[in-house]
mmCIF file of the N, C-alpha and C atoms, coordinates in Angstrom:
data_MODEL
# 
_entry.id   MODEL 
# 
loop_
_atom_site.group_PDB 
_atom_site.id 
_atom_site.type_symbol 
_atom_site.label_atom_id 
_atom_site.label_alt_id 
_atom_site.label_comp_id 
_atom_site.label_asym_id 
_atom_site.label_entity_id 
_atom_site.label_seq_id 
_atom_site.pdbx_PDB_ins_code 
_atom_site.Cartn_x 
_atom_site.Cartn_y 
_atom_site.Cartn_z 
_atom_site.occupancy 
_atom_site.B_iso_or_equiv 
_atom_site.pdbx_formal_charge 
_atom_site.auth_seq_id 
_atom_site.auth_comp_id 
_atom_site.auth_asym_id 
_atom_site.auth_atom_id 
_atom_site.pdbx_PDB_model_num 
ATOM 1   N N  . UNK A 1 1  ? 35.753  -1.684  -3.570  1.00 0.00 ? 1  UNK A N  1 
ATOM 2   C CA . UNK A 1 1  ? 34.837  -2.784  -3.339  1.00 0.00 ? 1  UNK A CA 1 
ATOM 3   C C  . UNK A 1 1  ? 34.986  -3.768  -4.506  1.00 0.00 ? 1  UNK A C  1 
ATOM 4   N N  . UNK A 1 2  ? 34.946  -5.391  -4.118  1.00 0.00 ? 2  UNK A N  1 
ATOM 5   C CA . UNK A 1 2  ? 35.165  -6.240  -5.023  1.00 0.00 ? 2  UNK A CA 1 
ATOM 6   C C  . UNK A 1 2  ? 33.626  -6.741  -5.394  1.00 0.00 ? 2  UNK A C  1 
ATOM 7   N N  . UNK A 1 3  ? 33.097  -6.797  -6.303  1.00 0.00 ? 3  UNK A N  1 
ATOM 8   C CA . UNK A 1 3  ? 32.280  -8.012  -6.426  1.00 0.00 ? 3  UNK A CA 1 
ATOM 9   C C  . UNK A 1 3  ? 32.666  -8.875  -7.931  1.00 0.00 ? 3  UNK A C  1 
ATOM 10  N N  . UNK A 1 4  ? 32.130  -10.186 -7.831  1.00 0.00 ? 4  UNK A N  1 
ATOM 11  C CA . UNK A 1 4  ? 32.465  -11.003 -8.579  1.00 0.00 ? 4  UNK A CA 1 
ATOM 12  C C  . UNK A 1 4  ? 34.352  -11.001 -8.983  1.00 0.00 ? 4  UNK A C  1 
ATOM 13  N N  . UNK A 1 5  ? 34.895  -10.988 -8.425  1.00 0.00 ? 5  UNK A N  1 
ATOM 14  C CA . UNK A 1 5  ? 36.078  -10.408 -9.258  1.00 0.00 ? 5  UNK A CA 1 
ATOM 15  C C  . UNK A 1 5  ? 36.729  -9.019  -9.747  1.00 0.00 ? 5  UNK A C  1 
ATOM 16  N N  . UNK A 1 6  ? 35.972  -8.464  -9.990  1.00 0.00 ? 6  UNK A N  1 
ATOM 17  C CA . UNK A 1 6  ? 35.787  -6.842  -10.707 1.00 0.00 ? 6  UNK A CA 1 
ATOM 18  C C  . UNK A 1 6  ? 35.519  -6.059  -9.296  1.00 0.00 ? 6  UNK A C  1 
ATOM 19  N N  . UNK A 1 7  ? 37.015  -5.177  -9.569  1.00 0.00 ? 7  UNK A N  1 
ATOM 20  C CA . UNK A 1 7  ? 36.937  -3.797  -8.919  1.00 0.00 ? 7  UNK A CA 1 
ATOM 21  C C  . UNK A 1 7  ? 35.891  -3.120  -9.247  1.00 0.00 ? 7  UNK A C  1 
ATOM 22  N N  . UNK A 1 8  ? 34.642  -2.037  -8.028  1.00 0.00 ? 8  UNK A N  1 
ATOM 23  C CA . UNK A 1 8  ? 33.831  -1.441  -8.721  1.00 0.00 ? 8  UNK A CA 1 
ATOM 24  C C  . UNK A 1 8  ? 34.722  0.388   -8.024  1.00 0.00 ? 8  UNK A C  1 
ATOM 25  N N  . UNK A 1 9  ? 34.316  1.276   -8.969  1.00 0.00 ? 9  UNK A N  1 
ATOM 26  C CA . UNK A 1 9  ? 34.799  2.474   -8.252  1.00 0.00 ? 9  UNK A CA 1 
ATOM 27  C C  . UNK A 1 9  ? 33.467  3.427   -7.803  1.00 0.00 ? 9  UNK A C  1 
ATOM 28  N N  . UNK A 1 10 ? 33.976  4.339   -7.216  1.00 0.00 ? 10 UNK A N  1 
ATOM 29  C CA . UNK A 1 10 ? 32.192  4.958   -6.666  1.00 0.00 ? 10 UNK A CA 1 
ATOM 30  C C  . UNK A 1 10 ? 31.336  5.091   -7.433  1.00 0.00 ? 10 UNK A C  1 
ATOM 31  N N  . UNK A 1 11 ? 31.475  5.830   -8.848  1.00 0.00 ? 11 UNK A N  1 
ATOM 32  C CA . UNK A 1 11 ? 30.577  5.668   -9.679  1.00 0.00 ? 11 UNK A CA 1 
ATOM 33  C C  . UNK A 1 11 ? 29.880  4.692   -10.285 1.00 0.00 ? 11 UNK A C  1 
ATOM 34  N N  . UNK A 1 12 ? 30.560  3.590   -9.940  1.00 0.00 ? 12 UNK A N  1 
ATOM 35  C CA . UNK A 1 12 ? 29.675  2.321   -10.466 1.00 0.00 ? 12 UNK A CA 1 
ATOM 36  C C  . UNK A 1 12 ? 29.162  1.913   -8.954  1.00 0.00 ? 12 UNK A C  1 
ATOM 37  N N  . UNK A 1 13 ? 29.320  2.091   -7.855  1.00 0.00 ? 13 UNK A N  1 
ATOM 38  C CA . UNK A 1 13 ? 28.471  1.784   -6.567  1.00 0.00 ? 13 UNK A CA 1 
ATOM 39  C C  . UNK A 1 13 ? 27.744  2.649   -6.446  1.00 0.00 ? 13 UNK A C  1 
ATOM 40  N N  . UNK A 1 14 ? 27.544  3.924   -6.949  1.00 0.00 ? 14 UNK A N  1 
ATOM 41  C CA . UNK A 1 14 ? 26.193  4.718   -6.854  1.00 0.00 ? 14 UNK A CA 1 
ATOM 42  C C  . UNK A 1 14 ? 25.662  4.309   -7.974  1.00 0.00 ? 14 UNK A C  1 
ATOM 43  N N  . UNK A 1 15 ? 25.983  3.838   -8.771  1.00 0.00 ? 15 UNK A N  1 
ATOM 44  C CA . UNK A 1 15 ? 24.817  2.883   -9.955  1.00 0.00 ? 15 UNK A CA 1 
ATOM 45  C C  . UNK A 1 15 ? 24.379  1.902   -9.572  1.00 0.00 ? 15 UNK A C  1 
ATOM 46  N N  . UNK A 1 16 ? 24.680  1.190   -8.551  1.00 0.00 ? 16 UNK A N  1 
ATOM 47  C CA . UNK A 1 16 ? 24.486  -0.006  -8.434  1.00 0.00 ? 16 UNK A CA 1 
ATOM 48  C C  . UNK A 1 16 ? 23.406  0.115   -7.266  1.00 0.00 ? 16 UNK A C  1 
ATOM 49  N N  . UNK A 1 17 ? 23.693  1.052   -6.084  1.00 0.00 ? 17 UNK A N  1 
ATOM 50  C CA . UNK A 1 17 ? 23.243  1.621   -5.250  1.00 0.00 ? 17 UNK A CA 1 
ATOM 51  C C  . UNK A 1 17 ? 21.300  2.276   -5.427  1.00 0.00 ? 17 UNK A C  1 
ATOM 52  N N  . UNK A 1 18 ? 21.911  3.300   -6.629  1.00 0.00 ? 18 UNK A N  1 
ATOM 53  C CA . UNK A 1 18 ? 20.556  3.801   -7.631  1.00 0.00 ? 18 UNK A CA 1 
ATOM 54  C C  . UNK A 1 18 ? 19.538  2.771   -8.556  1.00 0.00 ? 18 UNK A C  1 
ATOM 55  N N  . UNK A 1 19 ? 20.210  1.326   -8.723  1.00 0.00 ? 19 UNK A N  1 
ATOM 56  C CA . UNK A 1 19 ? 19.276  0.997   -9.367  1.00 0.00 ? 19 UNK A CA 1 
ATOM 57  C C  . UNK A 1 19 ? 18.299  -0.670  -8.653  1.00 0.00 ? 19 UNK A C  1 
ATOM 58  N N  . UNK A 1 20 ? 19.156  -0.433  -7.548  1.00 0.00 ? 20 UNK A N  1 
ATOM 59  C CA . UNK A 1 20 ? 18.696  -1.415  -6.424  1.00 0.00 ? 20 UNK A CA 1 
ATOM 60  C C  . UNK A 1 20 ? 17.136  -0.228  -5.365  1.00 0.00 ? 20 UNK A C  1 
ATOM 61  N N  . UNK A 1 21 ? 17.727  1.261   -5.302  1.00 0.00 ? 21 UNK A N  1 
ATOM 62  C CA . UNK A 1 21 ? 16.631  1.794   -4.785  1.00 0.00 ? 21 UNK A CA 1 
ATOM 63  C C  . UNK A 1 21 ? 15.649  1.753   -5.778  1.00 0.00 ? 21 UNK A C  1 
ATOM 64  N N  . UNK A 1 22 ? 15.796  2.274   -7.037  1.00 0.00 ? 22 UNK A N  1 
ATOM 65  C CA . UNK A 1 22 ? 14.755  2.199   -8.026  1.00 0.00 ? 22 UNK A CA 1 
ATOM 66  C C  . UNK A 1 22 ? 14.019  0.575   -8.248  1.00 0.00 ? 22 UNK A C  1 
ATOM 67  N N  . UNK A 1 23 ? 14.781  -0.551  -8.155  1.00 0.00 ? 23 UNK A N  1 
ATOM 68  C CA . UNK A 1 23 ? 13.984  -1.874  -8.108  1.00 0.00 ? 23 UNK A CA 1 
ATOM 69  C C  . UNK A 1 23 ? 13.068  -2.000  -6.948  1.00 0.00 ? 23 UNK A C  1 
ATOM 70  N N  . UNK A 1 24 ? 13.798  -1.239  -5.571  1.00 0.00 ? 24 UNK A N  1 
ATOM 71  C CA . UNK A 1 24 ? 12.864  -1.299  -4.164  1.00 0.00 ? 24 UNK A CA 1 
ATOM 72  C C  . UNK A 1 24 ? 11.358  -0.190  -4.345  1.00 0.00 ? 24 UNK A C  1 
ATOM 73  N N  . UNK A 1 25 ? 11.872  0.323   -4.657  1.00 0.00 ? 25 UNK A N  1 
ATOM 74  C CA . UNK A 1 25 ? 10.749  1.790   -4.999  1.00 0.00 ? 25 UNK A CA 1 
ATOM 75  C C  . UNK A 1 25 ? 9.733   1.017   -5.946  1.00 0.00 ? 25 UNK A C  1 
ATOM 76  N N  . UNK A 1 26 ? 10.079  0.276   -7.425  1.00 0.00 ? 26 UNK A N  1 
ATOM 77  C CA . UNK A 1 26 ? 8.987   -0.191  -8.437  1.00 0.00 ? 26 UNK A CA 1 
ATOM 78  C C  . UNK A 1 26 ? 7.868   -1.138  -7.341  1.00 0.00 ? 26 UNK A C  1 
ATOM 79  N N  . UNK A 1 27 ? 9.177   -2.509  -6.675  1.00 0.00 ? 27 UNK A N  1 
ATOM 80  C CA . UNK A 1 27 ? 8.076   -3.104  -5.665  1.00 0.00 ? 27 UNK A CA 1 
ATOM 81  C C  . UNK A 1 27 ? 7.266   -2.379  -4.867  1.00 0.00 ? 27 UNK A C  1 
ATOM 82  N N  . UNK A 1 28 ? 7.739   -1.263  -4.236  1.00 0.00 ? 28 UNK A N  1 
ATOM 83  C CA . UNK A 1 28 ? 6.888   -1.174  -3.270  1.00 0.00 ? 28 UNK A CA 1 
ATOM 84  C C  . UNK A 1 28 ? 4.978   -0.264  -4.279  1.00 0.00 ? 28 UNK A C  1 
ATOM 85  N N  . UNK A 1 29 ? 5.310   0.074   -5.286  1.00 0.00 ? 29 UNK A N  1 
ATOM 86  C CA . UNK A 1 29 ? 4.474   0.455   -5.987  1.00 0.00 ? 29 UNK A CA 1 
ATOM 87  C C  . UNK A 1 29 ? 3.412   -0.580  -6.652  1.00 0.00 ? 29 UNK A C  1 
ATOM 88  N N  . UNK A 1 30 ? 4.300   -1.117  -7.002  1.00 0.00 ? 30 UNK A N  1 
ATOM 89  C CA . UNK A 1 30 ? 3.564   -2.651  -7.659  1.00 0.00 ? 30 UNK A CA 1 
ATOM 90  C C  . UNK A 1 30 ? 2.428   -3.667  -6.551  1.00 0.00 ? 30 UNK A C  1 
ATOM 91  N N  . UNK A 1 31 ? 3.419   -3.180  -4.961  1.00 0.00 ? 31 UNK A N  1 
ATOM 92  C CA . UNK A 1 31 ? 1.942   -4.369  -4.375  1.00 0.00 ? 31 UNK A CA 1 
ATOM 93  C C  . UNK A 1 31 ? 0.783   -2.913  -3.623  1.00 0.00 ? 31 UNK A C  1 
ATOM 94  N N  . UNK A 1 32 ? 1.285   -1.879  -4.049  1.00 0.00 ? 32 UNK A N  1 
ATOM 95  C CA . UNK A 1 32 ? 0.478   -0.669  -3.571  1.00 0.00 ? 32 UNK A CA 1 
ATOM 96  C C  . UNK A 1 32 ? -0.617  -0.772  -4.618  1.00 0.00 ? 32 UNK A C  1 
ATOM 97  N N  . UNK A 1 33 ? -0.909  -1.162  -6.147  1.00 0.00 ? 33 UNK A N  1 
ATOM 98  C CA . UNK A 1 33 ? -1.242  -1.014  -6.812  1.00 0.00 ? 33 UNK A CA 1 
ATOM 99  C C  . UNK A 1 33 ? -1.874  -2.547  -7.089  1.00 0.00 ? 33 UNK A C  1 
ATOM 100 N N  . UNK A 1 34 ? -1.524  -3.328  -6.561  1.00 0.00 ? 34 UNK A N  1 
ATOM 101 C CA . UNK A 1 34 ? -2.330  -5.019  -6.231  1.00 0.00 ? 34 UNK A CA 1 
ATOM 102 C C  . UNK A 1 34 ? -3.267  -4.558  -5.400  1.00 0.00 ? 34 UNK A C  1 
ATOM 103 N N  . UNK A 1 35 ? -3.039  -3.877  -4.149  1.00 0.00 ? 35 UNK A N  1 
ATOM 104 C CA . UNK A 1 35 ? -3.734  -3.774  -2.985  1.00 0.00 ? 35 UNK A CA 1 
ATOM 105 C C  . UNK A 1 35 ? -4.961  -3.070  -3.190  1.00 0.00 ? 35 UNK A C  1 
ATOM 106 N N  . UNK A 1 36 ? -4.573  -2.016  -4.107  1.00 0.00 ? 36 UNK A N  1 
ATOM 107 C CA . UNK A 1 36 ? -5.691  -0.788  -4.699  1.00 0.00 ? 36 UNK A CA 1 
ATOM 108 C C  . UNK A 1 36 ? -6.876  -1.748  -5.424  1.00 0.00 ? 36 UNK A C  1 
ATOM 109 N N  . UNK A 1 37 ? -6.469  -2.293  -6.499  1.00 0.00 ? 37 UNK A N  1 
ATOM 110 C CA . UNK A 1 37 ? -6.775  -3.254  -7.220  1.00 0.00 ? 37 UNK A CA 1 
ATOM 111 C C  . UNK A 1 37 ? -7.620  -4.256  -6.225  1.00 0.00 ? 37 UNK A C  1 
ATOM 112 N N  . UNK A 1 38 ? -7.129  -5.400  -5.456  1.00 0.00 ? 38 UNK A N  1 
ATOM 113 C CA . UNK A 1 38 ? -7.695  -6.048  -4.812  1.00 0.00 ? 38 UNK A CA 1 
ATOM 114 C C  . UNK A 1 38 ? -9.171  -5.481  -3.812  1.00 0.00 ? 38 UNK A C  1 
ATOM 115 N N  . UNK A 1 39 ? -9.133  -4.032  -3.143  1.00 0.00 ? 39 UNK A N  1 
ATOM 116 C CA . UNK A 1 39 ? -9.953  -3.435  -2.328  1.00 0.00 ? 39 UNK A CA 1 
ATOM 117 C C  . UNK A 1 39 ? -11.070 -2.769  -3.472  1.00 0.00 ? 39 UNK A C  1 
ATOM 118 N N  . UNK A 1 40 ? -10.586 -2.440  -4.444  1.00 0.00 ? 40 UNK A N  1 
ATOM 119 C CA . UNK A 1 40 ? -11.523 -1.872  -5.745  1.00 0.00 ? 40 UNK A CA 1 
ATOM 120 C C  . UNK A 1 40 ? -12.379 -2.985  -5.831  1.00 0.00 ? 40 UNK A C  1 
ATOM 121 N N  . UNK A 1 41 ? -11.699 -4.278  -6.113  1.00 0.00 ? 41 UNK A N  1 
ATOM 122 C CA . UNK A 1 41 ? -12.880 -5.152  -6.903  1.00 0.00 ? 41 UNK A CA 1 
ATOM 123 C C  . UNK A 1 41 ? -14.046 -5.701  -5.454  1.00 0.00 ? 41 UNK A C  1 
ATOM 124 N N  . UNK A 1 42 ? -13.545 -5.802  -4.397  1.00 0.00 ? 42 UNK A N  1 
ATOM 125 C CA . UNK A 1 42 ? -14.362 -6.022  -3.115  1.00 0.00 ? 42 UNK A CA 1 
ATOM 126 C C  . UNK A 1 42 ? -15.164 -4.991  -3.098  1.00 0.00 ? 42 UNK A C  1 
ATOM 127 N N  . UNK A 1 43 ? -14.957 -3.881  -3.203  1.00 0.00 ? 43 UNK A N  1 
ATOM 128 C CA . UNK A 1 43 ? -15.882 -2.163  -2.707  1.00 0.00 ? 43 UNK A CA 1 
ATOM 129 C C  . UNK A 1 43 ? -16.919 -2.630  -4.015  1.00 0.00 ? 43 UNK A C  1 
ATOM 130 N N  . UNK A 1 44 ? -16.506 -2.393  -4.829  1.00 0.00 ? 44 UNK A N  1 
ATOM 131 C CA . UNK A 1 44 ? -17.841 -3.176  -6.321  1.00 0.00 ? 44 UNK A CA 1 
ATOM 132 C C  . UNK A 1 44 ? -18.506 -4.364  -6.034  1.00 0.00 ? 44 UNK A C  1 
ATOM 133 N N  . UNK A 1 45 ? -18.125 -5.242  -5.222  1.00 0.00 ? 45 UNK A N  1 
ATOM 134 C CA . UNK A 1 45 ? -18.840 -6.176  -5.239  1.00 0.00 ? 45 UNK A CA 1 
ATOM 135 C C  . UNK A 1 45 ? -19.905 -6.057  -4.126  1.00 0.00 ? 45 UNK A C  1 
ATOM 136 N N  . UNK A 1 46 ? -19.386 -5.519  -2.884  1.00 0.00 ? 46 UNK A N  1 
ATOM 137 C CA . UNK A 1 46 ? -19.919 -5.294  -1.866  1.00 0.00 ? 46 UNK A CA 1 
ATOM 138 C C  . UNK A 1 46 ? -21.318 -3.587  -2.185  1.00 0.00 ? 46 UNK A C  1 
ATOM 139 N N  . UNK A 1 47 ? -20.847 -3.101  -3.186  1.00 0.00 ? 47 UNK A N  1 
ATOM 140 C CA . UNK A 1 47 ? -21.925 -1.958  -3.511  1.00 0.00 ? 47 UNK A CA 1 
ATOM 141 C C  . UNK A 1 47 ? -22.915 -3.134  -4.682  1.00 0.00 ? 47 UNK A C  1 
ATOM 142 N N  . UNK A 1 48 ? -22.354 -3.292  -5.209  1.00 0.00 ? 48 UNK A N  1 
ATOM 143 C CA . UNK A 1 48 ? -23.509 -4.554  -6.163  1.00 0.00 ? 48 UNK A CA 1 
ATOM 144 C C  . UNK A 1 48 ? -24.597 -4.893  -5.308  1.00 0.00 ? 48 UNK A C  1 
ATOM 145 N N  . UNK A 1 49 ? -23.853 -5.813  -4.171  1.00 0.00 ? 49 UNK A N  1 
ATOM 146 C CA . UNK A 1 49 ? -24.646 -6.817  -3.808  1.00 0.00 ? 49 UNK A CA 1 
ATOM 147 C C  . UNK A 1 49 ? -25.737 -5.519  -2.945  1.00 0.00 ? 49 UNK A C  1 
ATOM 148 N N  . UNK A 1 50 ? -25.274 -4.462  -2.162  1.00 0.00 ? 50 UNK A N  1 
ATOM 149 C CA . UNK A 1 50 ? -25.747 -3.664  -1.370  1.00 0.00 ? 50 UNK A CA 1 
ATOM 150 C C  . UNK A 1 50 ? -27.164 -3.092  -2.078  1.00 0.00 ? 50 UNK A C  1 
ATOM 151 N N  . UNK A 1 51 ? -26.928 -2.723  -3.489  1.00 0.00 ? 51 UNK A N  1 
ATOM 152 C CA . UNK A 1 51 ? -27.613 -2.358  -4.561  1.00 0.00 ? 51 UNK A CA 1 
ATOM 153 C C  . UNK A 1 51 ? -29.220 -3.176  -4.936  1.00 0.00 ? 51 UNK A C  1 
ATOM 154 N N  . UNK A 1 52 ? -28.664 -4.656  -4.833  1.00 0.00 ? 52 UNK A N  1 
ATOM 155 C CA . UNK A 1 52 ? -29.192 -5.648  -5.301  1.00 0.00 ? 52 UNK A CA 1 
ATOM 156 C C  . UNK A 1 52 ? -30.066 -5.878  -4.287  1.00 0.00 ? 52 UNK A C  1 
ATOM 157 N N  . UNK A 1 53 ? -29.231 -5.586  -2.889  1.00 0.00 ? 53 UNK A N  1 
ATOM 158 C CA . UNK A 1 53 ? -30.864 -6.172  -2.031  1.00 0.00 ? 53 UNK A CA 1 
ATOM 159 C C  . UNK A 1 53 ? -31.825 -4.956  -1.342  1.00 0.00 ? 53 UNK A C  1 
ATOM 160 N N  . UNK A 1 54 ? -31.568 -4.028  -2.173  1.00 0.00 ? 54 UNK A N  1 
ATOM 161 C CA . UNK A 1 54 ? -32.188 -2.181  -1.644  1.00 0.00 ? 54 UNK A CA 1 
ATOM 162 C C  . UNK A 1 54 ? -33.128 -2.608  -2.634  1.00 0.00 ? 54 UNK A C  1 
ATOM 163 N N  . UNK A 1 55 ? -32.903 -2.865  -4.058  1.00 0.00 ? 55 UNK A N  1 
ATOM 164 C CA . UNK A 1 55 ? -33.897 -3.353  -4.651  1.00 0.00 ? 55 UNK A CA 1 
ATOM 165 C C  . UNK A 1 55 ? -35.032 -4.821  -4.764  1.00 0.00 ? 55 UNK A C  1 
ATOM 166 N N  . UNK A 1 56 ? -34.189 -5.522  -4.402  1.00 0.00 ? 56 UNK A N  1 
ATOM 167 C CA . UNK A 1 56 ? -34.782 -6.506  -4.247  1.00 0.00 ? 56 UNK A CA 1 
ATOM 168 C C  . UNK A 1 56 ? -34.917 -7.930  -4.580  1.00 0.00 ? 56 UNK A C  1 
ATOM 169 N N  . UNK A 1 57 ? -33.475 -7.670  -5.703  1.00 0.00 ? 57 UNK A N  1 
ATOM 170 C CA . UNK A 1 57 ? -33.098 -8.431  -6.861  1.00 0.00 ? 57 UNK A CA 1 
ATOM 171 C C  . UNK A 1 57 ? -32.624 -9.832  -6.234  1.00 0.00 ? 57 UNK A C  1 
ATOM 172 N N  . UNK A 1 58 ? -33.087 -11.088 -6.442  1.00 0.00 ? 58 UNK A N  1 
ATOM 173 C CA . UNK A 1 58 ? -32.685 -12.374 -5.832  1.00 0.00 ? 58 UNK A CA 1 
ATOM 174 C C  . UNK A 1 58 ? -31.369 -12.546 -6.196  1.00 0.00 ? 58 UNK A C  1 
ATOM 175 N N  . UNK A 1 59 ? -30.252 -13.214 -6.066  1.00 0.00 ? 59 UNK A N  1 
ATOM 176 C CA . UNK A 1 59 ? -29.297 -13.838 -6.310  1.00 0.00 ? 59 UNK A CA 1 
ATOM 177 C C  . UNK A 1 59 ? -29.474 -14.918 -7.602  1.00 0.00 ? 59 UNK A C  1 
ATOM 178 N N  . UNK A 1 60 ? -28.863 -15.214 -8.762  1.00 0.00 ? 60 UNK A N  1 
ATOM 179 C CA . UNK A 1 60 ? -29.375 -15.950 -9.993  1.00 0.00 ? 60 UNK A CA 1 
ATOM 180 C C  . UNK A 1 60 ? -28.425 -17.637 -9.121  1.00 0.00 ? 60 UNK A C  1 
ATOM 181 N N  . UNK A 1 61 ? -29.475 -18.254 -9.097  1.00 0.00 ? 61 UNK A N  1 
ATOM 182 C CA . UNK A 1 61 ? -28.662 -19.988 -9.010  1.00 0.00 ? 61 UNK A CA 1 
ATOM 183 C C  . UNK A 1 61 ? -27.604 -20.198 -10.104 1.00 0.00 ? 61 UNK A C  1 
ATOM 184 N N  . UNK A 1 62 ? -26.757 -20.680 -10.038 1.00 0.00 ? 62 UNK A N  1 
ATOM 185 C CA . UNK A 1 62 ? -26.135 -21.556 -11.051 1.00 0.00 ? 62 UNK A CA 1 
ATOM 186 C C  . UNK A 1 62 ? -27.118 -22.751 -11.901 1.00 0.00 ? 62 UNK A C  1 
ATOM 187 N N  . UNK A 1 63 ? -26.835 -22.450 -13.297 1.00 0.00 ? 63 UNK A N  1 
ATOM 188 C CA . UNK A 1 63 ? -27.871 -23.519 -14.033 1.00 0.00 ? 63 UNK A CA 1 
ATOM 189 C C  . UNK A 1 63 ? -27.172 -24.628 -14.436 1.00 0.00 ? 63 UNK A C  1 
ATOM 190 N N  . UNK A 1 64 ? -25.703 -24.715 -14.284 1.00 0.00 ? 64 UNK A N  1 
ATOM 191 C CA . UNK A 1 64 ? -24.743 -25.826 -14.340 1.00 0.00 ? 64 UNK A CA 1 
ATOM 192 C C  . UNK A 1 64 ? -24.287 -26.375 -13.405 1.00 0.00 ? 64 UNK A C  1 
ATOM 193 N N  . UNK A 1 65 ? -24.404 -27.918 -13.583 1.00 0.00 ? 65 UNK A N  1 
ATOM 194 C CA . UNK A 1 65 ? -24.158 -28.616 -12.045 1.00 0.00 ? 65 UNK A CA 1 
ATOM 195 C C  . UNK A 1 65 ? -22.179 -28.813 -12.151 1.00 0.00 ? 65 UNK A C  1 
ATOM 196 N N  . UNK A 1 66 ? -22.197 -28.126 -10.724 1.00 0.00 ? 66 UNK A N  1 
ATOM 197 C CA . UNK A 1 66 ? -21.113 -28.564 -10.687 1.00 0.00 ? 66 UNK A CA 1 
ATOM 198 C C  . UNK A 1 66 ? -20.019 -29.949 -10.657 1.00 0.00 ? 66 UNK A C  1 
ATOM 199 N N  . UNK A 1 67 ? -19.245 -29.729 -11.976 1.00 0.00 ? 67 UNK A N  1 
ATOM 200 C CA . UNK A 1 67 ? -18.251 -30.883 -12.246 1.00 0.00 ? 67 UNK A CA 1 
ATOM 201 C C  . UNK A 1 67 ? -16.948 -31.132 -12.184 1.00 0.00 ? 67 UNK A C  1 
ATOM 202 N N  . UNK A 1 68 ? -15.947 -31.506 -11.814 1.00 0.00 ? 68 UNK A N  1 
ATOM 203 C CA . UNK A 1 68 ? -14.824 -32.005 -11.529 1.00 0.00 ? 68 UNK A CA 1 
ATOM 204 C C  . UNK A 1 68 ? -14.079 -31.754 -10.610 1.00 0.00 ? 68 UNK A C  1 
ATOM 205 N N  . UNK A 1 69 ? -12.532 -31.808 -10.174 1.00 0.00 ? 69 UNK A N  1 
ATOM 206 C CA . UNK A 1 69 ? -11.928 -31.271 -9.264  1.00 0.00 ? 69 UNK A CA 1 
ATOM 207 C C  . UNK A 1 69 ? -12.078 -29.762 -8.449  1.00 0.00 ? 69 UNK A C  1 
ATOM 208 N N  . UNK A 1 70 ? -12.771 -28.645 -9.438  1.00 0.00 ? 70 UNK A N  1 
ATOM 209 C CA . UNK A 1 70 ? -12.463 -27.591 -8.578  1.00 0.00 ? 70 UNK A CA 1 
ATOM 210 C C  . UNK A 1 70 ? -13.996 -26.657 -8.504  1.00 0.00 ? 70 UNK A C  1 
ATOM 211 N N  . UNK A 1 71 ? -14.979 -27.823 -8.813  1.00 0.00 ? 71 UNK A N  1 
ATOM 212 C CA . UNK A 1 71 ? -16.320 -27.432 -8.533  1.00 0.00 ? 71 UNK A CA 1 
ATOM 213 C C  . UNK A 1 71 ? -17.112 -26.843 -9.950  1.00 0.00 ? 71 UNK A C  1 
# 
């Protein structure tokens, strides 16, 4: 097999092979671990708020008026 110019021999295509599965394997961990992350901070927010109105607790207004482009 050629790439770039350079003959590779099997041992360098099972390296190449091994470290393309290991880059696929890190991604697929990395958005497993966004996703975890992302559903964690919703489940906390959603037990907060659940928390908040068992007791009774109002929601606090904002005491700063909102200013510029992104509110």
């Amino acid at each position: 097999m050629t790439v770039f110019g350079t003959t590779l021999d099997p041992a360098q295509i099972t390296g190449l092979v091994g470290l393309l599965a290991t880059l696929a394997l890190w991604l697929v961990i990395l958005g497993r671990q966004r996703g975890y992350a992302r559903w964690f901070k919703q489940w906390e927010a959603d037990r907060k708020a659940r928390l908040d109105a068992e007791r009774g607790v109002a929601q606090p207004e904002p005491t700063r008026k909102k200013t510029g482009p992104w509110g």
